[in-house]
C-alpha positions in Angstrom: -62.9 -71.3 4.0 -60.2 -70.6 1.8 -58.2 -67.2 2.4 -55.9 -65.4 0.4 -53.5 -64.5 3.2 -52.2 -67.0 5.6 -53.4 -66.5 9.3 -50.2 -68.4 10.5 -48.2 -64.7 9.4 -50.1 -63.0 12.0 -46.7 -63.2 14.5 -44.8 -61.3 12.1 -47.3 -58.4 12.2 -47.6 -58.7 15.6 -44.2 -58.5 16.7 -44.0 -55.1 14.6 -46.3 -53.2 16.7 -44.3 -51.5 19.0 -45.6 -48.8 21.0 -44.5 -46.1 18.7 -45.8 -47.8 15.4 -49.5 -47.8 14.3 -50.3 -49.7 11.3 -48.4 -52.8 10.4 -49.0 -53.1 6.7 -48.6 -56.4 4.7 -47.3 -56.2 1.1 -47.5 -59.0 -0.9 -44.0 -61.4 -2.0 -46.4 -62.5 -4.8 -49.5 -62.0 -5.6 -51.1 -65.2 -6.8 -53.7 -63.7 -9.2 -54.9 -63.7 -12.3 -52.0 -61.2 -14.8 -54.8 -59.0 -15.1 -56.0 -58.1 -11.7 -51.9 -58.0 -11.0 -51.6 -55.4 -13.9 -54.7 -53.4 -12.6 -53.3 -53.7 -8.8 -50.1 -52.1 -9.9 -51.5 -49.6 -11.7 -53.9 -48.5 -8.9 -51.0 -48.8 -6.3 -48.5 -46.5 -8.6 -51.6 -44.3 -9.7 -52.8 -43.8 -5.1 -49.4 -43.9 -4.9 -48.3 -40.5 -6.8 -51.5 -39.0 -6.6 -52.0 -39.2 -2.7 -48.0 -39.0 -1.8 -48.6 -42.8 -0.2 -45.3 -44.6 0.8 -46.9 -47.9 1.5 -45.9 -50.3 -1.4 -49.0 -52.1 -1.5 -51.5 -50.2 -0.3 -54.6 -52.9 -0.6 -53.0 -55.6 0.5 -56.0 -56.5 3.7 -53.5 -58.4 5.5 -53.3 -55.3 8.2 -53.0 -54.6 11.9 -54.1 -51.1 13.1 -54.2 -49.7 16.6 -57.5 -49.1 17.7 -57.4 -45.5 19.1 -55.3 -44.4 15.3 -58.0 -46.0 13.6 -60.6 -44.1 15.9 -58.9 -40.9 14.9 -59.9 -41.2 11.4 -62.8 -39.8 9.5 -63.4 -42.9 6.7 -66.6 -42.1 4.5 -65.6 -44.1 1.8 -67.7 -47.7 1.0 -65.5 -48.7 -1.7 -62.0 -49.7 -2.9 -60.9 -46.4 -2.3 -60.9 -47.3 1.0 -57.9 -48.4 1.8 -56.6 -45.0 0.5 -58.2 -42.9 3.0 -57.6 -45.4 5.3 -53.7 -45.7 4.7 -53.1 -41.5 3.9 -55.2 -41.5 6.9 -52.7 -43.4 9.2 -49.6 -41.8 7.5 -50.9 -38.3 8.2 -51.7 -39.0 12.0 -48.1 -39.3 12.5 -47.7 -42.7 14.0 -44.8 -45.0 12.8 -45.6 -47.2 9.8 -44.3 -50.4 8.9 -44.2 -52.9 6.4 -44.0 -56.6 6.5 -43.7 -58.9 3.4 -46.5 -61.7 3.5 -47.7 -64.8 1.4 -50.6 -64.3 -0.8 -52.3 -67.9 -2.0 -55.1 -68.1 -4.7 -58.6 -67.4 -3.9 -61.3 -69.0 -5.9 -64.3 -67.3 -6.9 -65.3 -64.0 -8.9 -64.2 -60.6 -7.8 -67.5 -58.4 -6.7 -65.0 -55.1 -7.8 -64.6 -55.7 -11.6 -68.1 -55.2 -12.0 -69.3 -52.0 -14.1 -70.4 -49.9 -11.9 -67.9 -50.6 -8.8 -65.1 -48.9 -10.5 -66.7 -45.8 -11.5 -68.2 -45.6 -8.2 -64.2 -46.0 -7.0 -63.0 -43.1 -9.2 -65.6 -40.7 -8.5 -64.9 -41.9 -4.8 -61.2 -41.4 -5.3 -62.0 -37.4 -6.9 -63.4 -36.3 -3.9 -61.0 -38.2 -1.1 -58.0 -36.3 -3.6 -59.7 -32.9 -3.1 -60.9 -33.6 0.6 -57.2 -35.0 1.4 -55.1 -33.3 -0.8 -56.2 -30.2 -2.2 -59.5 -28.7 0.6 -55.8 -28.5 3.3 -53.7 -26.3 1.0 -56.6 -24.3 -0.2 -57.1 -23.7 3.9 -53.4 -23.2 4.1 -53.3 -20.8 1.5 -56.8 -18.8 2.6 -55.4 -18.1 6.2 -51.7 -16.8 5.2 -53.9 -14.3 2.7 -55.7 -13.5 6.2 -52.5 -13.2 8.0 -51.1 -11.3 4.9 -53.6 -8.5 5.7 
């Protein structure tokens, strides 16, 4: 099986998790792919990035260690590459400490399932309602109970 992260890097995550930290996040030296799915990364890391207020440089890269009761915290619902933004803002927004850990990425053979058609769209429309379930549903809360309070 040939893997695009190397399972020999696993110490490095490893000796990251401390008791206070709960994700150990891998970002990528260099990315070993094709220029266009490294142009099309960037742009949906800058683009999760601004939009979510992510400080995570490389925010799917799957080379990841997560403490189990953080991850059980979190309400995922999405099924596709918008994902690993719920699942990163997630983890930021619990509080626990974050940290990042630079890691090898090596070539993977084969065809992409995401650059099909449909995956994307379904990614975007995915990504719509994560920004107004994450983002913007909080601060309308926010701003319905000070108008209560205001009273």
């Amino acid at each position: 099986m040939v893997m695009d992260y190397d399972v020999g890097e696993l110490p490095l995550l490893l000796r990251n998790m401390t008791d206070s930290v709960g994700l150990v996040n891998g970002y990528r030296l260099e990315r070993s792919d094709p220029w266009h799915r490294v142009a099309i990364g960037w742009m949906f890391n800058t683009f999760a990035r601004l939009l979510f207020g992510i400080t995570l440089r490389d925010i799917d890269c799957d080379f990841r260690l997560i403490r189990r009761d953080v991850l059980k915290q979190l309400d995922l619902r999405s099924d596709t590459g918008s994902i690993c933004v719920e699942l990163v803002r997630g983890i930021e927004l619990s509080g626990c400490g974050v940290v990042e850990v630079g890691v090898h990425h090596h070539p993977l053979y084969g065809r992409s399932q995401f650059f099909r058609f449909r995956s994307p769209l379904t990614t975007v429309r995915q990504l719509v309602a994560l920004y107004w379930r994450l983002m913007l549903l909080p601060l309308v809360r926010r701003n319905w109970r000070m108008s209560l309070w205001a009273r």
